[in-house]
C-alpha positions as CSV (number, residue, x, y, z in Angstrom):
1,X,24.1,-30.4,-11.1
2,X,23.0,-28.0,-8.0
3,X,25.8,-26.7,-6.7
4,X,24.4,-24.6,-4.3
5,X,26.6,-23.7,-1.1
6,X,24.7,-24.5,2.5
7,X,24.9,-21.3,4.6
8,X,27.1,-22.0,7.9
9,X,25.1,-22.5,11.4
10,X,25.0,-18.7,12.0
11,X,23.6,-18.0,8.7
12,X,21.2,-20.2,9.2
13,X,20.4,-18.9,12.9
14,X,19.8,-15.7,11.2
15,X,17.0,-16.6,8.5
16,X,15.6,-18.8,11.4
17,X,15.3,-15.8,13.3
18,X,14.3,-13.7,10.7
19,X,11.2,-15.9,9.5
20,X,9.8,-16.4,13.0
21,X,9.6,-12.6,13.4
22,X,8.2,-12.4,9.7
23,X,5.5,-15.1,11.3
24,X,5.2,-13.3,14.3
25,X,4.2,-10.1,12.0
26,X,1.6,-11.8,10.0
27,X,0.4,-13.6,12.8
28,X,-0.6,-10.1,14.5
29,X,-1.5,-8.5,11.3
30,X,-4.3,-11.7,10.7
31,X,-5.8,-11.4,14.5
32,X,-5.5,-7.5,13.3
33,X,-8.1,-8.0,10.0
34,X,-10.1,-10.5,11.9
35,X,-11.0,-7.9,14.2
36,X,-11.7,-5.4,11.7
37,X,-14.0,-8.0,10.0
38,X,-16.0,-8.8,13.3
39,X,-16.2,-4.7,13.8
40,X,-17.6,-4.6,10.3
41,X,-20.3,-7.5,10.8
42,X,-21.3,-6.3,14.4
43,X,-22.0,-2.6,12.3
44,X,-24.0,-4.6,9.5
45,X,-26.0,-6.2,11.9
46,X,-26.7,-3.4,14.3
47,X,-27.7,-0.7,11.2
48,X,-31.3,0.5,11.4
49,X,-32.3,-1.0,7.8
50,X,-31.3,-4.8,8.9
51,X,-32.6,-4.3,12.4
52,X,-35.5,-4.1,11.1
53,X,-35.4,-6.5,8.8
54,X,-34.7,-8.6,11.6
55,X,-37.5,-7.7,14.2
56,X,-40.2,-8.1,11.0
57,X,-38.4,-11.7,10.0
58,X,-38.8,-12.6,14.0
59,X,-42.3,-11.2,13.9
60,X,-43.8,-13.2,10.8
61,X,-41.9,-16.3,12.4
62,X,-43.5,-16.2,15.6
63,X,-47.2,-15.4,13.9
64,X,-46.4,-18.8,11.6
65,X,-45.8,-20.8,14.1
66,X,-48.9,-19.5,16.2
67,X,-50.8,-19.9,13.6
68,X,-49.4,-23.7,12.4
């Protein structure tokens, strides 16, 4: 049998508290990453090599579909 004792109310206010800051945290830490992974693919997509690769693509579309 469990016989686990149930914290009081203050206890219990406590860890409340406690785990909405711990949420709080990650919750700033997440919109922190995502901002560093949206830096990251605006640099990928601006570099010279993919540029590049991108005008060309864009180029040998448009002379397809002037040309179908």
């Amino acid at each position: 049998m469990n016989n686990k004792k149930i914290p009081d109310i203050e206890t219990r206010k406590k860890s409340l508290s406690r785990l909405r800051e711990v949420c709080l945290m990650l919750d700033v830490l997440n919109m922190t990453l995502d901002e560093a992974i949206a830096s990251a693919e605006a640099d990928l997509r601006n570099n010279n090599i993919n540029r590049r690769r991108r005008q060309e693509a864009e180029r040998l579309f448009a002379d397809y579909k002037k040309n179908n």
